[in-house]
N, C-alpha and C positions, 0 to 999 in steps of 0.2 A: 507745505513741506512735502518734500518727493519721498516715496518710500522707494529706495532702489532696489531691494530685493523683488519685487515684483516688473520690475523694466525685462521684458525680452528681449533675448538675443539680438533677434532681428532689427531692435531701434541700432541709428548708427553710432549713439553715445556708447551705449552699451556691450555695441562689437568692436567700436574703436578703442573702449578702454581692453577689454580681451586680447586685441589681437595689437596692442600698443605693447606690452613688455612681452620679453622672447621667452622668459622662462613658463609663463602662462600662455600662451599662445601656443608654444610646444606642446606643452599638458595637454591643450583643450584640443589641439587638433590631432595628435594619438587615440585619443579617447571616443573624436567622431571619427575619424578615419578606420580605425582599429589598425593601425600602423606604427611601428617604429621609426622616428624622423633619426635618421644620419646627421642632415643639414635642414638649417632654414632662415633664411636670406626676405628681408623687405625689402620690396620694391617698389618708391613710392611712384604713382604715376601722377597724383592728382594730388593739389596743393589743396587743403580746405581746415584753417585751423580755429574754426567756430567751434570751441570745447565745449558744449552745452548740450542741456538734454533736449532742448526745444529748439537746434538747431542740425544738420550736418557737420560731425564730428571727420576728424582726420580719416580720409581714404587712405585705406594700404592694401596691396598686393602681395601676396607672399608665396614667396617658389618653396617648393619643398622635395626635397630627398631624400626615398626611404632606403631601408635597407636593404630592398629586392631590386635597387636601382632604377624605381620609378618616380616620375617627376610632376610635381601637381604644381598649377599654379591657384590658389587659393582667392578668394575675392567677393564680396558680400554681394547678392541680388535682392530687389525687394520684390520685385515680381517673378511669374511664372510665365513663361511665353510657351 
């Protein structure tokens, strides 16, 4: 049995269910940003609909615009280059 409260962020189950519904995704990306979203728009680029924790969960892209009229495009990385 998975305990989900200990999955980080960073696995792609775990940011895909995050950043899968808008009302959460809003929350969670005000709160790292420290920004006010106006708008925020998914943009899928990449098809991958392996819903699992032991696999590559749905890729999303997401455009956002704040209230100072700046625009972020948002997008999960696992590494640091």
């Amino acid at each position: 049995m998975i305990d989900f409260r200990h999955i980080p962020l960073g696995n792609d189950f775990a940011f895909s269910e995050v950043m899968r519904e808008p009302a959460i995704c809003k929350h969670f990306l005000e709160l790292v940003l420290g920004i006010r979203i106006r708008r925020l728009e998914f943009v899928e680029r990449e098809r991958d609909l392996s819903d699992s924790f032991f696999f590559h969960g749905i890729r999303l892209d997401v455009y956002v615009e704040d209230d100072a009229d700046s625009v972020y495009d948002i997008e999960m990385q696992d590494s640091v280059k």
